[in-house]
N, C-alpha and C positions, 0 to 999 in steps of 0.2 A: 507392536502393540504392547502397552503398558496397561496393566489392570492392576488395579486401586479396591480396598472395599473398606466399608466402615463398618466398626461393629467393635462390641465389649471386648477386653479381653479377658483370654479364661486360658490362662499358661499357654502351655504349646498347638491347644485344639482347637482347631476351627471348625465351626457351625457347617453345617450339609449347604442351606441355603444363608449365602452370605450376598450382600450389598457390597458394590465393586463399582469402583466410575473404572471404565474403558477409555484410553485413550490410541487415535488415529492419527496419529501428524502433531497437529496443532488442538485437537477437538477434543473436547474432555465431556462426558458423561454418565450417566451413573445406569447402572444395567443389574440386573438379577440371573445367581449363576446357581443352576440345582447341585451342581456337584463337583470337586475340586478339579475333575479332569475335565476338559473342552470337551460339548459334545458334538457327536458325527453328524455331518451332515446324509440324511436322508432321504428317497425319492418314495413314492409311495402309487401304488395302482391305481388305488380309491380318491389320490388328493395329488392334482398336477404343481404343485405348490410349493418346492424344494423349502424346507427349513432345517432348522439347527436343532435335535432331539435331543433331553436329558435319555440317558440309561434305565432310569427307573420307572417303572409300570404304571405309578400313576399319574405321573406327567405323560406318559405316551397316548393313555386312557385318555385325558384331559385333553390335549392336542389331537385326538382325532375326531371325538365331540365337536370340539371347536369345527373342522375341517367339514363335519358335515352341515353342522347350524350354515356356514360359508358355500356350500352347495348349493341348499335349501334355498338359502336364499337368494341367488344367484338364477335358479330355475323358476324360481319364483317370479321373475323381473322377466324370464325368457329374454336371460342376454346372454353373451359372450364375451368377459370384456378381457381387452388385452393386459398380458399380464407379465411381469419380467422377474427372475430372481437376480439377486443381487448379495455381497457379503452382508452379514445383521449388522442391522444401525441402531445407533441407542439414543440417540436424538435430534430434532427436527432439521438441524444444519446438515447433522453427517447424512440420513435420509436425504433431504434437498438433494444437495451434492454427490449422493449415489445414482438418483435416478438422472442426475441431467447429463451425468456422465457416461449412461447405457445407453449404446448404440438402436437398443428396440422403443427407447421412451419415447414419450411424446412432447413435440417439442416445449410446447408449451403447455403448464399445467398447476394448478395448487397443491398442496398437501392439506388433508382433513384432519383436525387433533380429536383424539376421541379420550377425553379426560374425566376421570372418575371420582367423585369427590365420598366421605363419609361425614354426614353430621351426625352431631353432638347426640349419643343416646345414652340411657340408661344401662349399666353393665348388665342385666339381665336379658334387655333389651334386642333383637333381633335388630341389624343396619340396616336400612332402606336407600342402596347407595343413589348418589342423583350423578348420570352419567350426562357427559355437554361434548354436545360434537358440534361443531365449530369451523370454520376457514380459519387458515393459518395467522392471518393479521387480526381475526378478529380478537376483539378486548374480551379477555374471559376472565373477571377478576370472584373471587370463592367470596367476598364480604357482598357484592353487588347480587350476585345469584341467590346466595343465602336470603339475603332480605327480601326477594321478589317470589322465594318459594317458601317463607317463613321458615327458617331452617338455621340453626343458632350452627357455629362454628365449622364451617367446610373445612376438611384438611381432604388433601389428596391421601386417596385410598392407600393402604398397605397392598404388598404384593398375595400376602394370604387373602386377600378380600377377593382380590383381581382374579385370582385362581378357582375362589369357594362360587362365584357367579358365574363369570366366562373360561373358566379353563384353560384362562391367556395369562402371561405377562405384558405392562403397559407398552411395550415396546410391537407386541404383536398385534395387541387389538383395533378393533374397527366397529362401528356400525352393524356391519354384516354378524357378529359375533351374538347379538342380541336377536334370539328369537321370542315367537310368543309367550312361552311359560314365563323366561326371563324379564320379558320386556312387564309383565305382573308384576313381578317383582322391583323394581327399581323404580325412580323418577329420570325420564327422557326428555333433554332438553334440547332445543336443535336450532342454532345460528339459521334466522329466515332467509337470509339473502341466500343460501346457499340452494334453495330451490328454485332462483330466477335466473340465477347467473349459467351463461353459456359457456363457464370454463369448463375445464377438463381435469376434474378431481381424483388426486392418488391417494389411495388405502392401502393398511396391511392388510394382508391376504393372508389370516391367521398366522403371521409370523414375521420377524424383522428382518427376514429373510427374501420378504417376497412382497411384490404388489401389485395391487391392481388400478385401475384406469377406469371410472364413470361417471358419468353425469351427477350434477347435483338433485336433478329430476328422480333419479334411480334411485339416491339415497334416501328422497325422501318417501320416494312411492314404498320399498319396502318398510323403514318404519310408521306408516302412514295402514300400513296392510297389518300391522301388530298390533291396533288398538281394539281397546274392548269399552263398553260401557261406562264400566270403572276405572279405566287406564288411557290417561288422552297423553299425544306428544305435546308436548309445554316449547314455547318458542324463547328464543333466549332475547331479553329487554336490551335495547341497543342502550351504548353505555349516555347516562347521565339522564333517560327516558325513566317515563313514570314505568313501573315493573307491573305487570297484571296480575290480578291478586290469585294465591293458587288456594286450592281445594282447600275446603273446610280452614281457612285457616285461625291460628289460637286468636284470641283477646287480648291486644296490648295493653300492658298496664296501664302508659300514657302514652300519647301522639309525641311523636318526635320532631321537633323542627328542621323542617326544610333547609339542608346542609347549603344549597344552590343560594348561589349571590345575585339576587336582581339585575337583570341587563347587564352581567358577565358574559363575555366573550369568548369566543375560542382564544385568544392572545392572553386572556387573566387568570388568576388561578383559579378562580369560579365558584371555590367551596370555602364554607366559613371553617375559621380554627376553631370555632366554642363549637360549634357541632359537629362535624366528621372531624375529627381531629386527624385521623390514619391516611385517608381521604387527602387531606390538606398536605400532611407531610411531603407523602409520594408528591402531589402537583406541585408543590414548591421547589422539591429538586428537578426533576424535570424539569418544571418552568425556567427556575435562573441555569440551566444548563452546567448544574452540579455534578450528575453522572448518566449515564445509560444501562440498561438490561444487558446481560451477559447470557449468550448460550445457553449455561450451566445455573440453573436454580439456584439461587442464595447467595450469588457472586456479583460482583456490580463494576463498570467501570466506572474509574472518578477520573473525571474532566478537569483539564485546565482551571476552571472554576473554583471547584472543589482542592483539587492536589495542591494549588500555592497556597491552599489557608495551612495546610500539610508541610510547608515548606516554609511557610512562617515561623510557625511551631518549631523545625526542626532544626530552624537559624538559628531562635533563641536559645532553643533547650542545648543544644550544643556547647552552645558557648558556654551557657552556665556550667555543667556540668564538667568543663574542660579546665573549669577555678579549682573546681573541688579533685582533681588528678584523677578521671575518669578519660579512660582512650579507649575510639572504636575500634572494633572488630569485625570478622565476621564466620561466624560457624554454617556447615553444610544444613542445608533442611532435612537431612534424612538421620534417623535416628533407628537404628538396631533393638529390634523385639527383645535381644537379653537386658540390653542396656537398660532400655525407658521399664522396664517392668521389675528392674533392681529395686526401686523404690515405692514399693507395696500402694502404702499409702497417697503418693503424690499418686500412682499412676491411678488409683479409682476415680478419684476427682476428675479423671480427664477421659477415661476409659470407653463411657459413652460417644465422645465427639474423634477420636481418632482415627483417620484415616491411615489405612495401609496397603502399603506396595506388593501385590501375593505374585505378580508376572511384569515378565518382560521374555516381549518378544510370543513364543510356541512355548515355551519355559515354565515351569512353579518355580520360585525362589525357594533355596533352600531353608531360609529363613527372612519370615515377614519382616517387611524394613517399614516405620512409620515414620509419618510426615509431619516435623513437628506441633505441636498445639502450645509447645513453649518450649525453652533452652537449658533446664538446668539440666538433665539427663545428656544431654548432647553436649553440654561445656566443661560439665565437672570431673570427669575423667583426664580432662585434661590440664583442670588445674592441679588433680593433685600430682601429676607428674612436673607441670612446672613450678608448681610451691613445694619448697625443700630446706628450706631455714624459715627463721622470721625474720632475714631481711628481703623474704620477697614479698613481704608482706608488707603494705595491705595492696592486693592485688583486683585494680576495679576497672572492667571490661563493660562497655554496651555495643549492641549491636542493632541499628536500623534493620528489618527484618519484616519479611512477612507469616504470618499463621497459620495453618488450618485445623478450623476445629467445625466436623462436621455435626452445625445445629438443623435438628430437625423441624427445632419449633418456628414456625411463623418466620422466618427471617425479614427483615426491615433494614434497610440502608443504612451504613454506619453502627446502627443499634446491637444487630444480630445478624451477623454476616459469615458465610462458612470459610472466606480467607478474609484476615485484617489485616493492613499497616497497622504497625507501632515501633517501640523504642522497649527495647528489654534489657537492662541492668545487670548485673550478678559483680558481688563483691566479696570476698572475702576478708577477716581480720586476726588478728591475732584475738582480741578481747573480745567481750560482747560488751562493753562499755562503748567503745568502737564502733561495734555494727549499731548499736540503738541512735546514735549520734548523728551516722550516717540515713537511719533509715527515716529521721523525722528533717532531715535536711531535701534530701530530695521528694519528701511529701509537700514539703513546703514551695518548694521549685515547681512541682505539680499544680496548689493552689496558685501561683502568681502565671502562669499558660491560663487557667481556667479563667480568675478576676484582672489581671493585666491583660492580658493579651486578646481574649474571650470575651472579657464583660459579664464572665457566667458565674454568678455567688455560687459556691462549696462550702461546706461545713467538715473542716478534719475530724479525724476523731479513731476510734477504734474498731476492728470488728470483734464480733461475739465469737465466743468457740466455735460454735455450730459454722458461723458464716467465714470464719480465715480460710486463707488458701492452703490447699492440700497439702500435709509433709511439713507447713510451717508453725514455728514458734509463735508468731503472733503477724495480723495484719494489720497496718494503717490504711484508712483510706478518706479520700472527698468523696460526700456523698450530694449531690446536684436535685434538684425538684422541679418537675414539670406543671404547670399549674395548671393547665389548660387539663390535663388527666387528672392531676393530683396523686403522680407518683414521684418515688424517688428512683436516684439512675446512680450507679457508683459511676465515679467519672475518671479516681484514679488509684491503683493501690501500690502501697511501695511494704512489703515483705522484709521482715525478719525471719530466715529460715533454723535460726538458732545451730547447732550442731548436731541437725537432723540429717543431714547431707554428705555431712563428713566424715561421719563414723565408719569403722572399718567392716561394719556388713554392708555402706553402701560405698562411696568412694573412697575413703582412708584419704583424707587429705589432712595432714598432720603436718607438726615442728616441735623441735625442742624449745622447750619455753626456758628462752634466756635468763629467768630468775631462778629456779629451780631444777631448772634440766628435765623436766619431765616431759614424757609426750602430751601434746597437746594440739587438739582436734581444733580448727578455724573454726572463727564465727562468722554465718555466710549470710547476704540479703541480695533480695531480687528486686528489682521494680519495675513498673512499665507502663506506659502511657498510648493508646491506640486513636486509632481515625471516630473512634465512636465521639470521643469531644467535637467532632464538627457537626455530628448529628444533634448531639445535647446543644449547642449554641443555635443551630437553625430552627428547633423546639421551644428557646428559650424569648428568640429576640422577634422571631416571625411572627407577620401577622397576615392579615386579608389582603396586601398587596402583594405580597410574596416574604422574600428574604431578607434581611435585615443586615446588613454585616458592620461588625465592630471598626473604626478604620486602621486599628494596628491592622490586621491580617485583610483587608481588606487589597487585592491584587489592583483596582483601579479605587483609588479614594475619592478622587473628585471627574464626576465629566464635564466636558464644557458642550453646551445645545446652542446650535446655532437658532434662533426664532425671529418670527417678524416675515420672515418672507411669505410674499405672496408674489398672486401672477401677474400681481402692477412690479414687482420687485425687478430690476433690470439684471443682466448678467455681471455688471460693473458692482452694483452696491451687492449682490450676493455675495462674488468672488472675496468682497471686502468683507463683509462681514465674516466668512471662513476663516479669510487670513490670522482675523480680530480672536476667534474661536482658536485658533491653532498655535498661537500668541501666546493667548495666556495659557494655553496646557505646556507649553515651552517652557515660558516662565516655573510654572510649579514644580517640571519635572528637573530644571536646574537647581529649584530647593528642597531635592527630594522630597516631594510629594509625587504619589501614582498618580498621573492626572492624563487624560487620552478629552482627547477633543473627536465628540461624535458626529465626521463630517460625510456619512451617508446621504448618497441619491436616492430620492426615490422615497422616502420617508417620512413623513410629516413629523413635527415635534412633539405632540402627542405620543404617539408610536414610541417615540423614542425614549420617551419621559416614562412611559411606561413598560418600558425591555429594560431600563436601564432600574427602574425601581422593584420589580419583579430577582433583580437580580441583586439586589442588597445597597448599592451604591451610596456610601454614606453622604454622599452630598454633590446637588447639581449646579453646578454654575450656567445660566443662561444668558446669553446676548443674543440684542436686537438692535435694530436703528436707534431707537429713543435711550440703550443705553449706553451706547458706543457716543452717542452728543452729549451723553453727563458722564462719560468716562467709567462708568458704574458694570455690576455685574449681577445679577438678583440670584441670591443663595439660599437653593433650599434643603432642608435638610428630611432624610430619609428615615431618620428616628422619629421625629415627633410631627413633621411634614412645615414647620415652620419654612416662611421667606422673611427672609434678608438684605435688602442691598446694600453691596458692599462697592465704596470708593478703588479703583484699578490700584491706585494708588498703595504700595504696601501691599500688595496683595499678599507675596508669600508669606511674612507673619501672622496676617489677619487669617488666613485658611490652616495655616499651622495651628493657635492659640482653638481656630473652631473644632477641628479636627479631636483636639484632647478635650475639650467640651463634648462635645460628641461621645466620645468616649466612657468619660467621667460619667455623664446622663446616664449611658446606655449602662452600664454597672449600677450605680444606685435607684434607679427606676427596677431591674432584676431583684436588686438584694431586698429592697422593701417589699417585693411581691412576696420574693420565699419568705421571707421571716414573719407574715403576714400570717402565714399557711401553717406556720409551727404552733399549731397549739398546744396547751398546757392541760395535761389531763391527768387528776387521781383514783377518779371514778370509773371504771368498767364499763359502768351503764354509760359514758361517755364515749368511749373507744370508735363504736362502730357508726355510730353519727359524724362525728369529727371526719372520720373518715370516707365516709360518703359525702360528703360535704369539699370532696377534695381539696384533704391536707394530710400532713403528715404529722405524728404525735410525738410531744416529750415524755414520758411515763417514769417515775423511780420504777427501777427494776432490780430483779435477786440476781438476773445476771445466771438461773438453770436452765440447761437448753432442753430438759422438759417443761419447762414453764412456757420456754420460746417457741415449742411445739405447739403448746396448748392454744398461747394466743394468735398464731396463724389460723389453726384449725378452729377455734370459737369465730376469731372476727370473717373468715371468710364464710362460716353459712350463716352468720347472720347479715350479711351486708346485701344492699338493694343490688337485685341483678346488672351486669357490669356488660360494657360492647363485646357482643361476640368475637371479636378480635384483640381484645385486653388479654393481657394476663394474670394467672389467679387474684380473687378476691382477696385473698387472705391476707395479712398485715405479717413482715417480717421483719427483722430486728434490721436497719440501716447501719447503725454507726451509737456505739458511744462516743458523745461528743467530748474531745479533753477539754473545750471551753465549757464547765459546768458553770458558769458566773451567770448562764443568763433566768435559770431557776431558784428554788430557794434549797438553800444546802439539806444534805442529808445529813438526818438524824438519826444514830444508832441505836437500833433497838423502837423507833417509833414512826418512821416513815417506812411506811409498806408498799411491796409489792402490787402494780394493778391486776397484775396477771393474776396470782395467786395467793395475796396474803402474807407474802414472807417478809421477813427484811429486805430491805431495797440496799442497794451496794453504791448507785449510780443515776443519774437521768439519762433515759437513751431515747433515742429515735426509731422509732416502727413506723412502719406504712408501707403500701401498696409500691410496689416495684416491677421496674423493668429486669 
C-alpha cells in the first residue's frame, strides 16, 4: 500500500489530520487519516462491526455515537441484516471488489453512495448540508441537485463537516448514520427507484471497514420514519426531468431558458451551448467519444479521439522545437521534500495542489517525497552538475510528462484536471539576452499550435507581477476567450525564470564567464504547453451538434457515407456502392488525407451523418446511385454545414485545397468573434457592464498590483449574479498585450488609470477567467 496526501506545506510538520490518496494495486483513492500512525483495528461488545479506530478520544466518542444511531436504526426496521468485515475501502471500485471477493457476500448486489454536498452560505452562516443517497449508476450531478433544491453552488462537504453532523468519515458513512435530530438538520434526498427495485443493496456499516446487506424497502422505511412536519425526504429528479420545486424557495431574478434542444435525442447532445454552457461541454465530450470518468475524482481518461489531437500537437511541436536544438528527456516524477522546498518562493505557488508520498507498504517514509506539479526542482540539480564551463552552454532539455496538481476546485476536463499531459521545457544560457530570445520564440511556436493547428485566436502578451509564475523573472503568455461564457483561458506560458534558480542558496548552477573570468550564475526559462488546448478548441469551435474539429488535428478528415439504399436496393448494387465508398477513402488516404469509409451494418445514413457530425468530422463525402451515374460525390462541410458536389475526377486536390479552406474559415470566423469581444474602455462606470455583457476589456492601466486588487474586488461585487458553477465574478488582469497598435498610444502624464486614477504605463486585458 502506497499512501499519498495532499496538503500545504509547512517545513517538516505535518498536520494531525491530513488528506492522503491510498493506493491498492492498481486503485488509487483519496481517504482521511486522524493520525500519522495506522490505527488498530478494533472489536467492540456494544457494536459487532469490526472497524479501523483513530487513538484519540474524540474520534472513539464520534464512532461510537455513530455505532449506536446504526443500532437504533437497525431495531427500528426489526431486521437483521447480514453483515461482512472486510480491509477499509476508500472508494466505490475498491468497495465493489472487496465485497465480491468475500466468501460471506451476496452474490449479487449494488452498492448505495451516500454523498454529502455543502452550499454556498454566508460565513456567519450555520451549513445546511443536503445529503443524496443514490444507486451506484445513478447520475448524481451537484449543478442538477442544486437547481431542483434552489441551492447555489454544491461542493462535496469537507471531512470537518462529515464528522460535526455524523461522527463518520465519507468513506464510513450510510443512511443508517442519520437519525431524527439529524435528519432536522440537513436536506435528504433519496434516488426513487431505489425503493421499487428488488436488488440487494450494500452499505457502510459505520465504517470502511464493514458492511451491511438490505433492501432498498428498508432504506427507505427507516428515512421515511425520520420525517417531521417540517422536514420531508426530497426525491432525487431523474437526470434531464423537470426537478420539483422545493420548499419556500427564493425569487428568481429572471426565468432562464430551457437549456434542452427540441426533439433531441438520446444520440444528440440535447443541450444548447448559449444556455447551459457546462451542461453542453461535459455532453460533447462524451458524445464525440473524447474521454471517460476515472475512478479517482478530477482524473479523466482521454480516448483515441481525444489523445491523437495530443499527438498532432506533439508531431508538430517536436519537430519545431528540434530547429531550435532543443532534445528530449526524461526526469523521475518524484521529487524530494528538501529539494522542491529549496525554492521558497516557487514552492508556495504550488504548495496548495501537492501531492505527497507519506507510506509505502506498513512504512512512514522517512521523508515525504512529492509528485511532481512541475520540473524545475526535480531537473535543476542536475544541471548544475552537468553545466561546468560555458561550452555547455546553452543547455535546452524538454520533456513529454505528466503532472499532478491536486485542484480541489470544480475540476472540468482538460480545463482543471488533478493530472495533465503537457510538454515542459527548461533551458539554460549563458546571457539573459539569450534566454529573452528564446523565451519569445517558443511563445510564438505556442501561438502557431493554437492559430495553425487549432484554429483557436490567442493574443501574446505579458503577465502582471501579481499574475507570473512562481520564483520567475517574468511571464509570457496567450491568452484564448470563450464567448459563449465571456471568459478568458491562458492557453500557454513560456517563462523567463531570470537567475532565480541558479543562485547559490538555490541550485548554484554557474561558469566562468569567458570575457571576464568571473563567476557567472545561468539564465534559465521554462515553458509548457498542456492537454488543456483541446479543451479551449472544443469551447471555441463547438456548437449544438457536437464537436467541431479543425482538419489539421483532425484524426479522420474526411468520411465517405454510403446513401441511397433502400430495401428495393439489391445485394449487387449495394455491394457496389460500398466498393465505390471504399474507393474513394483509398484514394484520399494514398494523398494523405485521413479519410475512412463508414461501411457499417445495421445503420441507416442519418445515424451515421450524425455520429460522424457529433464527433467533429470536418467534412462528409456522400454516394449514392444518382451520384455514382454523374461520377460526382456531394461534400458537406461540418463547419458551416454547406453541400457541395464535387466531380470524382481530381478528387485528391479538390478535398485537399477544401480542407485548408476549411481550415482558413474555421480561424477567421474564431478571430473576428474574439476581437469582437475586446472592448475599449476608459470609464469605470463601464467596466462591469462590458463585462457582463460577456467580454473581455482593454483598459490603460498603472500596471500596481494594489490597483489589480482593487479592480478584481470592485468588478466582482458589482457584476450580475454569475452560474453557480462559474468561477469568481471578479475581473483579473489577462495579459499585457505587446501588440499595443490596436489602441490609441499612451500618453505620459495624461492617460490615466481606470482602475485608480494614476498614470497608465500600458493597455491591458482584464476579464473574467477560467
Amino acid at each position: 500500500m502506497l499512501a499519498v496526501r495532499s496538503a500545504r506545506v509547512k517545513g517538516a510538520a505535518a498536520a494531525r489530520i491530513s488528506r492522503r490518496i491510498v493506493c491498492y494495486g492498481n486503485q488509487i483513492s483519496i481517504r482521511r487519516f486522524e493520525s500519522r500512525t495506522f490505527p488498530a483495528r478494533i472489536h467492540s461488545a456494544s457494536c459487532p462491526f469490526p472497524r479501523f479506530h483513530s487513538t484519540s478520544s474524540s474520534t472513539s466518542s464520534t464512532t461510537t455515537m455513530a455505532d449506536a444511531k446504526l443500532a437504533q436504526a437497525l431495531s427500528g426496521l426489526s431486521i437483521s441484516p447480514a453483515t461482512i468485515a472486510h480491509e477499509p475501502t476508500t472508494s466505490p471500485a475498491q468497495w465493489k471488489e472487496v465485497i465480491a471477493a468475500h466468501a460471506d457476500a451476496p452474490k449479487d448486489f449494488e452498492l448505495i453512495k451516500t454523498l454529502v454536498y455543502k452550499p454556498k452560505t454566508a460565513k456567519s452562516a450555520t451549513p445546511i448540508p443536503v445529503v443524496v443517497i443514490a444507486r451506484e449508476a445513478t447520475e448524481t450531478n451537484s449543478g442538477a441537485i442544486g437547481k431542483q433544491l434552489n441551492l447555489k453552488e454544491l461542493r462535496l462537504a469537507a471531512g470537518e463537516l462529515l464528522q460535526e453532523f455524523f461522527g463518520l468519515d465519507k468513506d464510513s458513512l450510510s443512511p443508517f448514520a442519520i437519525d431524527k435530530d439529524g435528519f432536522s438538520k440537513i436536506v435528504t434526498v433519496i434516488d426513487p427507484s431505489i425503493a421499487d427495485s428488488t436488488s440487494t443493496f450494500a452499505l457502510h456499516a459505520s465504517s470502511s471497514s464493514s458492511t451491511i446487506f438490505v433492501s432498498g424497502k428498508d432504506i427507505v422505511s427507516h428515512l421515511k420514519s425520520l420525517e417531521s412536519e417540517e422536514t420531508k425526504l426530497q426525491e432525487l429528479a431523474a437526470a434531464g426531468a423537470a426537478a420539483p420545486a422545493a420548499p419556500a424557495p427564493k425569487a428568481a431574478p429572471k426565468e432562464k431558458e430551457d437549456a434542452k434542444i427540441d426533439g433531441a435525442v438520446q444520440i444528440a447532445i440535447g443541450v444548447k451551448k448559449e444556455v447551459d454552457f457546462a451542461s453542453w461541454y461535459t455532453n460533447v465530450l462524451i458524445k464525440a467519444d473524447m474521454l471517460d470518468y476515472y475512478s479517482v475524482s478530477g482524473c479523466y481518461i482521454l480516448k483515441p479521439w481525444s489523445y491523437s489531437i495530443w499527438e498532432e500537437i506533439q508531431t508538430w511541436f517536436n519537430k519545431e522545437i528540434k530547429k531550435l536544438g532543443v532534445q528530449n528527456s526524461y526526469f523521475p516524477m518524484f521529487i524530494s521534500q528538501s529539494v522542491l522546498e529549496r525554492e521558497k518562493e516557487h514552492i508556495e505557488g504550488f504548495s496548495p495542489e501537492v501531492a505527497w508520498v507519506t507510506r509505502a507498504g506498513q512504512s512512514d517514509l522517512e521523508e515525504p517525497i512529492a509528485i511532481r506539479p512541475t520540473s524545475e526542482t526535480s531537473m535543476y540539480p542536475y544541471y548544475a552538475k552537468w553545466i561546468r564551463s560555458h561550452r555547455d552552454l546553452p543547455l535546452k532539455l524538454n520533456q513529454w510528462n505528466s503532472v499532478v496538481r491536486w485542484e480541489f476546485k470544480n475540476p472540468q476536463p482538460f480545463l482543471r484536471t488533478r493530472e495533465f499531459l503537457w510538454q515542459e521545457g527548461h533551458t539554460a544560457f549563458l546571457t539573459k539576452e539569450e534566454a529573452d530570445v528564446e523565451v519569445r520564440q517558443i511563445l510564438d511556436l505556442y501561438r502557431k499550435v493554437y492559430e495553425d493547428l487549432l484554429a483557436v485566436p490567442v493574443i501574446p502578451g505579458v503577465k502582471s507581477e501579481k499574475e507570473k509564475f512562481a520564483g520567475g523573472l517574468y511571464t509570457t503568455t496567450l491568452e484564448g476567450f470563450i464567448s459563449t461564457s465571456g471568459r478568458g483561458i491562458q492557453a500557454a506560458t513560456s517563462h523567463c525564470l531570470g537567475q532565480n534558480f541558479s543562485r547559490p542558496e538555490m541550485f548554484n548552477i554557474f561558469v566562468e564567464d569567458p570575457q571576464d573570468h568571473s563567476k557567472s550564475y545561468v539564465w534559465q526559462n521554462s515553458w509548457g504547453l498542456s492537454t488543456r488546448a483541446i479543451g479551449v478548441m472544443v469551447m471555441v469551435h463547438g456548437d449544438n451538434q457536437g464537436l467541431v474539429l479543425p482538419p489539421r488535428v483532425a484524426s479522420i478528415q474526411a468520411v465517405v457515407v454510403p446513401c441511397g439504399i433502400t430495401a428495393k436496393t439489391t445485394e449487387e448494387q449495394r455491394t457496389k456502392i460500398n466498393e465505390e465508398c471504399e474507393a474513394l477513402a483509398q484514394k484520399l488516404r494514398d494523398a494523405d488525407i485521413r479519410a475512412k469509409a463508414d461501411l457499417r451494418e445495421g445503420y441507416t445514413p442519418g445515424y451515421k451523418f450524425n455520429d460522424w457530425e457529433q464527433k467533429g468530422v470536418p467534412l462528409r463525402l456522400e454516394i449514392g446511385p444518382q451520384d455514382m451515374k454523374k461520377n460526382q460525390t456531394l461534400a458537406v462541410r461540418r463547419d458551416n454545414g454547406s453541400k457541395t458536389p464535387l466531380p470524382l475526377g481530381g478528387i485528391e486536390s479538390t478535398i485537399t485545397e477544401l480542407l485548408k479552406t476549411i481550415q482558413n474559415d474555421m480561424f477567421t470566423t474564431a478571430r473576428d468573434n474574439y476581437w469582437s469581444h475586446v472592448k475599449t474602455i476608459t470609464q469605470w462606470e463601464d467596466v462591469v457592464p462590458a463585462l457582463d455583457s460577456k467580454n473581455i476589456i482593454a483598459i490603460p492601466w498603472c500596471e500596481a498590483e494594489k490597483c489589480e486588487d482593487d479592480i478584481k474586488d470592485r468588478s466582482g461585487r458589482a457584476a450580475e449574479p454569475q452560474d453557480e458553477r462559474a468561477p469568481s465574478a471578479g475581473a483579473k488582469s489577462l495579459c499585457i498585450p505587446f501588440d499595443q497598435s490596436h489602441w490609441p498610444a499612451i500618453e505620459a502624464g495624461k492617460t490615466k488609470c481606470v482602475g485608480c486614477g494614476s498614470d497608465a504605463k500600458r493597455w491591458t486585458l482584464f476579464g473574467r477567467s477560467y
